[in-house]
PAZAPA-4460 file (N, C-alpha, C; in steps of 0.05 Angstrom, whole numbers, plus 32768, in hexadecimal, padded with zeros to 4 digits):
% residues 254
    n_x    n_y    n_z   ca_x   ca_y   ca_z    c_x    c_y    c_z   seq   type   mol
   8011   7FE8   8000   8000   8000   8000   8012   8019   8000     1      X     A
   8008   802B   7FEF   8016   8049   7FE0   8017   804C   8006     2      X     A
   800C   8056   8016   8010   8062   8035   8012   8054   804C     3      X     A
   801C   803E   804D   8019   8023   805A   8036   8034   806D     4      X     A
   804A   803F   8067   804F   8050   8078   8047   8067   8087     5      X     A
   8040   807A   8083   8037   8090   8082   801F   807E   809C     6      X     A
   8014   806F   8099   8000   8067   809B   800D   805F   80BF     7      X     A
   8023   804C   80BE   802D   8049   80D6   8040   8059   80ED     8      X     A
   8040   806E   80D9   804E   808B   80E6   8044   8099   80F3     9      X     A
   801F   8091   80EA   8010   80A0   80FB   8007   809C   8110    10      X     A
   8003   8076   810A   7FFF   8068   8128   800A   8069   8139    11      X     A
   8028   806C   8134   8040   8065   814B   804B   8084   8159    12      X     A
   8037   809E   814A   8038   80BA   8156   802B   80AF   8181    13      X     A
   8042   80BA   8190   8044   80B7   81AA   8033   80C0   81B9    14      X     A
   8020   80C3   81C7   800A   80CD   81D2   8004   80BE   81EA    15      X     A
   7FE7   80C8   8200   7FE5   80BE   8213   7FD6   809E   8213    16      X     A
   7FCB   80A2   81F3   7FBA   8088   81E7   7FCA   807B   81D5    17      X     A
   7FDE   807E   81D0   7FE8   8071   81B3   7FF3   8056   81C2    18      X     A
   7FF2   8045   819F   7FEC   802A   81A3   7FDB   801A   81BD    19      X     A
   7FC1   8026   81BA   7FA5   801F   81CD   7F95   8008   81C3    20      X     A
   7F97   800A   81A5   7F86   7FF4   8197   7F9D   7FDA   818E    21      X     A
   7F87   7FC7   8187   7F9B   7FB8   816B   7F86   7FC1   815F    22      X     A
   7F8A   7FBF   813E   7F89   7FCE   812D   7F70   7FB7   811F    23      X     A
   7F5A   7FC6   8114   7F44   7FB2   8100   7F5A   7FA5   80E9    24      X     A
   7F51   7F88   80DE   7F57   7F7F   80CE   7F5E   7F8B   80AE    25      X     A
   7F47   7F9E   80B5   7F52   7FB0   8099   7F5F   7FC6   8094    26      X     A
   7F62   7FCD   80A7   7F7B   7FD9   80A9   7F9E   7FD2   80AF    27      X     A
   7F9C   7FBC   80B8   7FB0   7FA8   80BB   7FC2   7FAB   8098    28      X     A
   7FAC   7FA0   808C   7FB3   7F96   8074   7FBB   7FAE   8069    29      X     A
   7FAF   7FC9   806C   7FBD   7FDD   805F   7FDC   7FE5   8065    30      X     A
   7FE1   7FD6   8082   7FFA   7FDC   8089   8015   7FCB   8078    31      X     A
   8011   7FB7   806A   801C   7FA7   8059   802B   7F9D   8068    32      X     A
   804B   7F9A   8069   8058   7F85   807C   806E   7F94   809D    33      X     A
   8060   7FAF   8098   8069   7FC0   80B8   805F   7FAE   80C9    34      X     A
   806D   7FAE   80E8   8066   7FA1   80F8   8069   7FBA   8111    35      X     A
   8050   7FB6   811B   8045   7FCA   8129   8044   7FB7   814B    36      X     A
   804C   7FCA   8161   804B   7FB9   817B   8029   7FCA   818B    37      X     A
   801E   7FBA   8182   8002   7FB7   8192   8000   7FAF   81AC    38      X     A
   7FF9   7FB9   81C2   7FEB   7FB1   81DD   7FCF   7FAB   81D7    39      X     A
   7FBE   7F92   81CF   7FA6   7F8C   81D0   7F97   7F8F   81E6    40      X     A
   7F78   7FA4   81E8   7F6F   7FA4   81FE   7F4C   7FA0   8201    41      X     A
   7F5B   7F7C   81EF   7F47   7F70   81E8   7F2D   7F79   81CB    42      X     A
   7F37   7F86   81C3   7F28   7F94   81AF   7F11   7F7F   819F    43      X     A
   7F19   7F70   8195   7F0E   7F54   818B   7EF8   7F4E   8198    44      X     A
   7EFF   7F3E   81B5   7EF4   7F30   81C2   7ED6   7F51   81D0    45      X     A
   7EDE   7F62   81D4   7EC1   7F76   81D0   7EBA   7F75   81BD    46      X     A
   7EC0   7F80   81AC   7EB1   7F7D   818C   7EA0   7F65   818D    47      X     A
   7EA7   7F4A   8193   7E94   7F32   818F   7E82   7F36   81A5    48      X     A
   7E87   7F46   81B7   7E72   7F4B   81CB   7E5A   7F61   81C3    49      X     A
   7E66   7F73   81BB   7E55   7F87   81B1   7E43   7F7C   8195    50      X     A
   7E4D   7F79   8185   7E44   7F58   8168   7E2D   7F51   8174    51      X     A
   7E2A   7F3F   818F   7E1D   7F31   8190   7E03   7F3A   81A1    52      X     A
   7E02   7F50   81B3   7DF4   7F5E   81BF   7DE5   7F7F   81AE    53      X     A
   7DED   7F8C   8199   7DE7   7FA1   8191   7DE1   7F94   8176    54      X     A
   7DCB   7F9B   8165   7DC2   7F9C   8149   7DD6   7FBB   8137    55      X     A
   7DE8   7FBA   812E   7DF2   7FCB   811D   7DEA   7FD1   8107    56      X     A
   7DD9   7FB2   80F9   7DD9   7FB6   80DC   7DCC   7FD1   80D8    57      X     A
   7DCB   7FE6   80BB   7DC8   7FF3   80B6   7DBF   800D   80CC    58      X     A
   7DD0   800F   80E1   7DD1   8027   80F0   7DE4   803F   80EE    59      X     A
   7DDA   8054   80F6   7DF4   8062   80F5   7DFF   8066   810F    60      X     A
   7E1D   806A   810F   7E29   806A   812A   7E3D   807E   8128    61      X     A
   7E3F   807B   8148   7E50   80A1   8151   7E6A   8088   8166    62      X     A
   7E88   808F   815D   7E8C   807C   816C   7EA2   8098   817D    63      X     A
   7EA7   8092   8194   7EB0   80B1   81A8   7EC7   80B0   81B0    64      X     A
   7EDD   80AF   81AA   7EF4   80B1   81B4   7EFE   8094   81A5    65      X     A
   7EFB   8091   818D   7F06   8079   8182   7F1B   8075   8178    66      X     A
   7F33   8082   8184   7F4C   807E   8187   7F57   807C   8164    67      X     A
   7F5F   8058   8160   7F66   8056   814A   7F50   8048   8140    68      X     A
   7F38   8043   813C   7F27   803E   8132   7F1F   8022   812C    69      X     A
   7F27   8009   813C   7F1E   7FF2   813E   7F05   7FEB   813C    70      X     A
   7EF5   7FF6   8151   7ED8   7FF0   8156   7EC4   7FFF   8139    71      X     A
   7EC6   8018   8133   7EC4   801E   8117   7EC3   800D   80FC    72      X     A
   7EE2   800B   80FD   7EED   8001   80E7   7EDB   7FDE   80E0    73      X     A
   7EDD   7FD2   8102   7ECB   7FB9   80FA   7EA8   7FC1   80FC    74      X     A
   7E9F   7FD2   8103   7E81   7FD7   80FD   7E7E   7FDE   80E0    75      X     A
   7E8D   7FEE   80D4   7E87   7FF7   80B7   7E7D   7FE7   80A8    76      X     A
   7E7C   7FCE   80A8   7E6B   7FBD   8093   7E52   7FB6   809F    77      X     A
   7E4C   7FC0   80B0   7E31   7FBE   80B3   7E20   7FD7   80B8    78      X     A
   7E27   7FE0   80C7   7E19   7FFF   80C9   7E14   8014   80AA    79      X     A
   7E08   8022   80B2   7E00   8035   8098   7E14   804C   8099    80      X     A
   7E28   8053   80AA   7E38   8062   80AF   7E42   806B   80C7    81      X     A
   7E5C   806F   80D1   7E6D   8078   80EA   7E78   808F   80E1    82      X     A
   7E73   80AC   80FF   7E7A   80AF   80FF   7E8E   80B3   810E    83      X     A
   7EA1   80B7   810C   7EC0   80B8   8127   7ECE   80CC   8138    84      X     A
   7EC5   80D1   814C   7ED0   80EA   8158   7EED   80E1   8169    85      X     A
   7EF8   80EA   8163   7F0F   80EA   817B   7F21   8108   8175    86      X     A
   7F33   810B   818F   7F3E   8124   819F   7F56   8128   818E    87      X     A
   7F69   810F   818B   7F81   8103   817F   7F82   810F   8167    88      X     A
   7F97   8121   8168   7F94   812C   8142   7FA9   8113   8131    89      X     A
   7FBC   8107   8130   7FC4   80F1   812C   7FB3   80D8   8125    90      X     A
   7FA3   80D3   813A   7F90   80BD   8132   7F7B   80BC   8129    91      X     A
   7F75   80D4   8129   7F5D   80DC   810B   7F6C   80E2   80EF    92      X     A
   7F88   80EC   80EF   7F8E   80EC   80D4   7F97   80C8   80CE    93      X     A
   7F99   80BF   80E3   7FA3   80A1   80D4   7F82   808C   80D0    94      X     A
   7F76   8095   80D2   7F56   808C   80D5   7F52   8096   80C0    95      X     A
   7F57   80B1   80B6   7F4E   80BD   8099   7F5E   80B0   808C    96      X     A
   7F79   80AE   808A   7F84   80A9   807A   7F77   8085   8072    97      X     A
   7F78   8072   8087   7F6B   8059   8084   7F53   8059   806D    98      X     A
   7F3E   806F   807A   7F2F   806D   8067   7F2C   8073   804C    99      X     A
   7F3C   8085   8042   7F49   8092   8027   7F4C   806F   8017   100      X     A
   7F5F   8065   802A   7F75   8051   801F   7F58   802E   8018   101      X     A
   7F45   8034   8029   7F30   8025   802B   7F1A   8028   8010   102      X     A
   7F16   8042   800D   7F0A   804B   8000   7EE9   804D   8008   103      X     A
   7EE4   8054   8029   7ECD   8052   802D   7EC0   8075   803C   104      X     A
   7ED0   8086   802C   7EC2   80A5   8034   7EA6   80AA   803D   105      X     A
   7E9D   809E   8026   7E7B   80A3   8026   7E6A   8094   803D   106      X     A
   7E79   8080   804C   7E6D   8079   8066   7E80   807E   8082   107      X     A
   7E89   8095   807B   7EA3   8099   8096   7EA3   80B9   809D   108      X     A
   7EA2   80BF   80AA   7EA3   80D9   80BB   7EB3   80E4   80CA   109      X     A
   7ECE   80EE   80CF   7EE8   80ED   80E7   7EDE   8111   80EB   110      X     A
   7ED9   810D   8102   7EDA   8126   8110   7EEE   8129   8128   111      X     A
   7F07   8138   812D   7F1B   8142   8133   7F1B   814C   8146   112      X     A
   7F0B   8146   8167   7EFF   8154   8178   7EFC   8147   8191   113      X     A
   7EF7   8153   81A7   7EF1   813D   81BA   7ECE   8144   81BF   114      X     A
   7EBD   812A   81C5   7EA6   8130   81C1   7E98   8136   81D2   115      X     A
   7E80   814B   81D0   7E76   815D   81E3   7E5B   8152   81EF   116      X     A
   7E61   8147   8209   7E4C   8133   8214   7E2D   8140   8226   117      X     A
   7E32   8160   821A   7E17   8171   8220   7E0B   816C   8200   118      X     A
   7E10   8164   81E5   7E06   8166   81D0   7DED   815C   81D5   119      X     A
   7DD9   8163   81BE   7DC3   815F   81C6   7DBA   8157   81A6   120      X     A
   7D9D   8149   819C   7D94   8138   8183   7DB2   8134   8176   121      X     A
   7DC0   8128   8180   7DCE   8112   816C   7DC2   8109   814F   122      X     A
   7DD3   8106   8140   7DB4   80F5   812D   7DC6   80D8   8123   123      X     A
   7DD0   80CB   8137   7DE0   80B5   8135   7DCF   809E   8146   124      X     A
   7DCC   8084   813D   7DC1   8071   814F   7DD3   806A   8163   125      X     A
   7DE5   8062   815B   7DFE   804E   816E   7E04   8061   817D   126      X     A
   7E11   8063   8192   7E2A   806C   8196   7E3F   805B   81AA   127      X     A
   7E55   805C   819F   7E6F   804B   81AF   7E7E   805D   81BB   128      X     A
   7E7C   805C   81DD   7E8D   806A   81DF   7E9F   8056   81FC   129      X     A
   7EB0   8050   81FC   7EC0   8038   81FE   7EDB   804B   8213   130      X     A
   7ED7   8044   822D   7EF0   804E   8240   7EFC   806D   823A   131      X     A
   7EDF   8080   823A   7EED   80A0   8235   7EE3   80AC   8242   132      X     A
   7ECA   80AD   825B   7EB4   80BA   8268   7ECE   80C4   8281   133      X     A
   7ED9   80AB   8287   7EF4   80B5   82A3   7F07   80C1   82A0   134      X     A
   7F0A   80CD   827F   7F1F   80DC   827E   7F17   80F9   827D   135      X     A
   7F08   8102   827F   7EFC   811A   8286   7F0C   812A   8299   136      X     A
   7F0E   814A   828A   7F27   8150   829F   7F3C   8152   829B   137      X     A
   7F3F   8137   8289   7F5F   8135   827E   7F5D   8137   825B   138      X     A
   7F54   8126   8256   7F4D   812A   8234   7F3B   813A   8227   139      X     A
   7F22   8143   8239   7F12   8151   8233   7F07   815C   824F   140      X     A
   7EF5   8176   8245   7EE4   817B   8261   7EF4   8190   8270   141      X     A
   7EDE   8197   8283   7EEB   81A6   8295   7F01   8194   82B1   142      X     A
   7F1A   81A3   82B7   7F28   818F   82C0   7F28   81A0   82E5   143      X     A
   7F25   818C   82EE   7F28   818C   8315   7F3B   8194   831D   144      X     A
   7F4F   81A1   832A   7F6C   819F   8330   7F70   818A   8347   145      X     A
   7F55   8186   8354   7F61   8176   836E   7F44   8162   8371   146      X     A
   7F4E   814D   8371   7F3E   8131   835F   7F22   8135   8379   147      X     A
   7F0F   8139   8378   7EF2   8136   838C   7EE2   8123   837F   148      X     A
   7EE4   8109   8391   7EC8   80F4   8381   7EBB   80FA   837E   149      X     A
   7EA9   8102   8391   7E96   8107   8388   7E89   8122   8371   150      X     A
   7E9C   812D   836C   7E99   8146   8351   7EA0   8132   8341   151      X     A
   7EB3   812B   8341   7EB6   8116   831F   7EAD   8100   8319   152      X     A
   7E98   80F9   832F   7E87   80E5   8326   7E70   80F1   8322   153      X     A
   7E63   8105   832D   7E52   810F   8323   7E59   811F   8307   154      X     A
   7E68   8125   82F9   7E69   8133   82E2   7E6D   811E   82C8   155      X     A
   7E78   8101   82D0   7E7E   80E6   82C7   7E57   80E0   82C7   156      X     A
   7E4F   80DC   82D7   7E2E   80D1   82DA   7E28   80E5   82C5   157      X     A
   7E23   8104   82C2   7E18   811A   82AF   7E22   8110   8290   158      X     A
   7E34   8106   828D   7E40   80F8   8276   7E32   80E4   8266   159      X     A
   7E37   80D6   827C   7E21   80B6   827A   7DFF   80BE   8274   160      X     A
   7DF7   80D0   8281   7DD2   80DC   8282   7DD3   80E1   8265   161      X     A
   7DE7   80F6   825E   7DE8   810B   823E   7DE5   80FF   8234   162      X     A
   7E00   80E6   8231   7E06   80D1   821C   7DEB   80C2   820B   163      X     A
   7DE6   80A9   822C   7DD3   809F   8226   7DAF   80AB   8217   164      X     A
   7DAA   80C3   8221   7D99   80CF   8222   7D9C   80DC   81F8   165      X     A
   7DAE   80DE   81ED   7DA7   80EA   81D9   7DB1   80CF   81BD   166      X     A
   7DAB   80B5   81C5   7DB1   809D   81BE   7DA1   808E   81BC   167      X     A
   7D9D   8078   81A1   7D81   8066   81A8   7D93   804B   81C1   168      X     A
   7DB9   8047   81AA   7DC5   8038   81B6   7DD3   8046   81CC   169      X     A
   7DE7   8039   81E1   7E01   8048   81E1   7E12   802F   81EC   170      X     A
   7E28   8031   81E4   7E3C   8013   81F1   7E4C   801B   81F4   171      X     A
   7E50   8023   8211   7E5F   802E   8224   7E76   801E   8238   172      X     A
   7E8C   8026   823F   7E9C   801B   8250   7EAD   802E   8258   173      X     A
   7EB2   802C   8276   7EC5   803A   8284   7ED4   803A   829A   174      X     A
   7EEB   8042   8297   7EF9   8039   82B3   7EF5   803F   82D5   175      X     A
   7F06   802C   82E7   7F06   803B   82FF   7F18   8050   8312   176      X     A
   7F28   8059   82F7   7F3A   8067   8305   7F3B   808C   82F1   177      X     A
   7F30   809C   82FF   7F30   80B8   82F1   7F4B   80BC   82E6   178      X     A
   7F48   80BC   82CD   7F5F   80C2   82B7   7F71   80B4   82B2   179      X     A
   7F65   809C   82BC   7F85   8081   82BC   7F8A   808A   82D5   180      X     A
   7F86   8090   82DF   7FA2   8098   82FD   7F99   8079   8315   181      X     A
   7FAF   8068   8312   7F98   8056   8325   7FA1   8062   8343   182      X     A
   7FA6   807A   834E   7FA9   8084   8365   7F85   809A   836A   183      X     A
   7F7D   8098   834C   7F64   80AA   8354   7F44   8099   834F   184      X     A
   7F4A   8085   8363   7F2D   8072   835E   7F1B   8082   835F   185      X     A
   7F03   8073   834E   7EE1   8080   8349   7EDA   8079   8365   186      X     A
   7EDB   8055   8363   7ECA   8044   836F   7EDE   803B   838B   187      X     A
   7EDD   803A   83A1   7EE7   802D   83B4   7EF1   8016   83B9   188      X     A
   7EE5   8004   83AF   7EF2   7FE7   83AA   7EF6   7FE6   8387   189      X     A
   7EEF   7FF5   8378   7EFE   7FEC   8360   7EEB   7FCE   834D   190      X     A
   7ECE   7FC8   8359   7EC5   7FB8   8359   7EAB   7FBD   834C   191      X     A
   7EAA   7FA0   8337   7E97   7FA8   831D   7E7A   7FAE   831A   192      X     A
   7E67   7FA6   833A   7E55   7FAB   8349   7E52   7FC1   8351   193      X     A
   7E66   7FD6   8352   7E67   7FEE   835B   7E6A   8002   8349   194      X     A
   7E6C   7FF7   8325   7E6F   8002   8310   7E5B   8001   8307   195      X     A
   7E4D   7FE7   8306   7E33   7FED   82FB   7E19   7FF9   830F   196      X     A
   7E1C   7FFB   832A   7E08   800C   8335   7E07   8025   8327   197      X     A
   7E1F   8035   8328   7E26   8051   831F   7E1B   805A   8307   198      X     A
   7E1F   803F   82F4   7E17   8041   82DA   7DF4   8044   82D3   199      X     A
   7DF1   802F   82ED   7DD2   802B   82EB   7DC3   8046   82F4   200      X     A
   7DD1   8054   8306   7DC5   8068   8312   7DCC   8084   82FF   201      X     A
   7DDE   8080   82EE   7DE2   809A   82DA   7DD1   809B   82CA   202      X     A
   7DBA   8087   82C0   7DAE   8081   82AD   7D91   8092   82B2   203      X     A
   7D87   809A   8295   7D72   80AD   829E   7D58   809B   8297   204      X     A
   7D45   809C   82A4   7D2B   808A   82A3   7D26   8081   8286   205      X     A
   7D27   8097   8277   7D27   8088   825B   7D36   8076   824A   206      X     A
   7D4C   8065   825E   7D59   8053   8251   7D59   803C   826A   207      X     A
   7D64   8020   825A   7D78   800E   826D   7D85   8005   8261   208      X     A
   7D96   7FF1   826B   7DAD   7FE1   826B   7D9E   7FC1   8259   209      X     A
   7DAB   7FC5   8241   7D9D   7F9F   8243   7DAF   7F93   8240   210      X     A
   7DCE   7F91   823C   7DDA   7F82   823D   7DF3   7F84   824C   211      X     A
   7E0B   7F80   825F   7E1B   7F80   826F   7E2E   7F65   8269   212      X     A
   7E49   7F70   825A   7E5B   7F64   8256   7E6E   7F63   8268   213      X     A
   7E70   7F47   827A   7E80   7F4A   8289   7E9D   7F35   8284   214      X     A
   7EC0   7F31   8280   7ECB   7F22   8276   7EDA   7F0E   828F   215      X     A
   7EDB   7EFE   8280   7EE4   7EE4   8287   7EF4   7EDC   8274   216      X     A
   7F08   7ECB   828A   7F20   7EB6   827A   7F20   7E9A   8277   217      X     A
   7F16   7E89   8265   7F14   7E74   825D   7F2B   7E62   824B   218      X     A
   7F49   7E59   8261   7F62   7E48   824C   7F6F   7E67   823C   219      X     A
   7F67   7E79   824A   7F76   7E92   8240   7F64   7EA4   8229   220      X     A
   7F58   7E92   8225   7F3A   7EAB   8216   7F1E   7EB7   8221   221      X     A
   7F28   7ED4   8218   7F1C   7EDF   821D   7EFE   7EE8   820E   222      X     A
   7EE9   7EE5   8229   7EC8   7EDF   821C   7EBD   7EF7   8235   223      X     A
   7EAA   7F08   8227   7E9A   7F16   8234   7E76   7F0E   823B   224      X     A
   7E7A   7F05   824D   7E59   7EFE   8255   7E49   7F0D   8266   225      X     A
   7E32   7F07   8264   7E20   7F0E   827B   7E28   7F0A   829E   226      X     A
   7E27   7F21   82A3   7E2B   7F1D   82C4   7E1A   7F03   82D0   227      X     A
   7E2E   7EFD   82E1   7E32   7EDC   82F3   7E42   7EE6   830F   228      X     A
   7E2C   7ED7   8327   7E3B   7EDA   8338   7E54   7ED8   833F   229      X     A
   7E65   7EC8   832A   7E89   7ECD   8331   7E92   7EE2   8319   230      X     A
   7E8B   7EDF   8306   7E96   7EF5   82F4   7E96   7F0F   82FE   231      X     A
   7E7D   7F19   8306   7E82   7F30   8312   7E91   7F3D   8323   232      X     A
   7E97   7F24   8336   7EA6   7F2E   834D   7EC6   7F37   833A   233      X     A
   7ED3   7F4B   834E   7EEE   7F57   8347   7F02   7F3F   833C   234      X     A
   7F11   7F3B   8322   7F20   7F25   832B   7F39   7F37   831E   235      X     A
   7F50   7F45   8327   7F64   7F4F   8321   7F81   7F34   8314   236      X     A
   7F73   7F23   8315   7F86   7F13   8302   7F7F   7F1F   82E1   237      X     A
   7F71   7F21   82E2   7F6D   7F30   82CA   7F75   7F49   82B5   238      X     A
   7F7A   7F5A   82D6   7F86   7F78   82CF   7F69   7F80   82D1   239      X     A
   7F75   7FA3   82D4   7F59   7FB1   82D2   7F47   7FBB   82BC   240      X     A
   7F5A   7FB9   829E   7F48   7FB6   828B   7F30   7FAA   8287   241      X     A
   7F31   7F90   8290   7F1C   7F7B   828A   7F0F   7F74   829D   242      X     A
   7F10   7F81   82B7   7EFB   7F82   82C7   7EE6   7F9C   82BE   243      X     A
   7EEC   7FA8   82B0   7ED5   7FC0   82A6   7EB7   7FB6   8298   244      X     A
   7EA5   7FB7   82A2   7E8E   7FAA   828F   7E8B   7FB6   8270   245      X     A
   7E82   7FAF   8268   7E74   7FBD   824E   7E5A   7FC0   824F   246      X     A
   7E47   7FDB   8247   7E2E   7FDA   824F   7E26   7FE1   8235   247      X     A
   7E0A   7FD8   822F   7DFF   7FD6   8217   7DDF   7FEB   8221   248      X     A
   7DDF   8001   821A   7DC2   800B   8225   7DB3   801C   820E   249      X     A
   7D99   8012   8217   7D8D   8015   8202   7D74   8033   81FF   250      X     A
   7D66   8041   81F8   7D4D   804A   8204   7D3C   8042   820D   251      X     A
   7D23   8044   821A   7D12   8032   821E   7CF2   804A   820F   252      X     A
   7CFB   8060   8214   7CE3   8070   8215   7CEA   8083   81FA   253      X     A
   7CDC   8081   81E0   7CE0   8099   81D2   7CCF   80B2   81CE   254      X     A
***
């Protein structure tokens, strides 16, 4: 491929997110025989989770902080169109550039921004917004100088209300530690029962939750299921990536 460099110059640009994803299959292939060092954080194994819980076919979707564009990149054959917001000026030009090199303009959107979670009529069905609600402060938003739970969980919950509230979907996930810092816990125990109360209680009457991905290790593979009295519980063999649920919520009232 004519930019198969160009292309990896932009990935491997240094940032507080870079190399976050592995990369969709088709963009892989644009990279021709560069060999790129990926930290997988599980990207796949959500995607089959989200696959199997959310109807995509012919929707349109808003995906929110989508880094290098995995989750995108594998919806595009089914949805009616994505569009892609992220903060990262680097990983929207290598997202544009992907798509150039793809040739799929007319169903792709890269907006260059971080996204504004007071917006109001969206006119997007989906929205993905995947481990960015806790960085508030730091990547976006108004920022705290001196960390108060309870303000940054209340402005984190106002997030979650906006989000969900101007969405038919939203498939959400997020961490327990404000801004990465694991010295600035949300939650007190750090515990997945205590993530989804918060979640459940950010939610505005006109929606719920119908599906809750929670992961497990099976011979070293990794599968996201429905909460189970042991799955849920904390299991830090894991790391704290994959104790994060994934929440699938829907409207209930239009």
């Amino acid at each position: 491929m004519k930019n198969s460099k160009r292309l990896q110059e932009l990935y491997e640009v240094k940032s507080k997110h870079s190399n976050y994803q592995i990369l969709s299959p088709k963009i892989s292939s644009l990279l021709g025989e560069n060999e790129i060092n990926i930290k997988s954080r599980f990207e796949k194994e959500r995607y089959d989770f989200i696959r199997n819980s959310v109807e995509l076919k012919d929707r349109k979707i808003i995906e929110i902080g989508g880094n290098t564009g995995y989750f995108s990149f594998e919806a595009i054959d089914l949805c009616s169109s994505v569009t892609f917001i992220e903060g990262n000026k680097e990983h929207c030009e290598f997202v544009s550039e992907c798509i150039s090199e793809l040739g799929i303009e007319s169903k792709f959107k890269v907006i260059n921004s971080y996204f504004d979670f007071n917006e109001k009529e969206n006119k997007n069905d989906v929205a993905i917004c995947l481990n960015v609600v806790h960085h508030f402060g730091d990547d976006f938003g108004s920022d705290f100088s001196i960390f108060d739970k309870v303000k940054v969980k209340d402005r984190i919950s106002s997030c979650i209300s906006n989000l969900v509230s101007n969405f038919e979907t939203v498939i959400f996930q997020m961490g327990f530690c404000w801004k990465g810092n694991r010295e600035l816990l949300l939650f007190d125990n750090g515990t997945k029962n205590e993530m989804i109360d918060f979640v459940k209680k950010a939610l505005p009457l006109s929606s719920k939750i119908s599906h809750i991905g929670i992961a497990s290790k099976f011979d070293d593979k990794v599968i996201y299921e429905s909460p189970n009295d042991d799955n849920v519980l904390r299991n830090d063999s894991l790391g704290e990536f994959l104790n994060r649920p994934i929440f699938i919520i829907n409207k209930t009232i239009k």
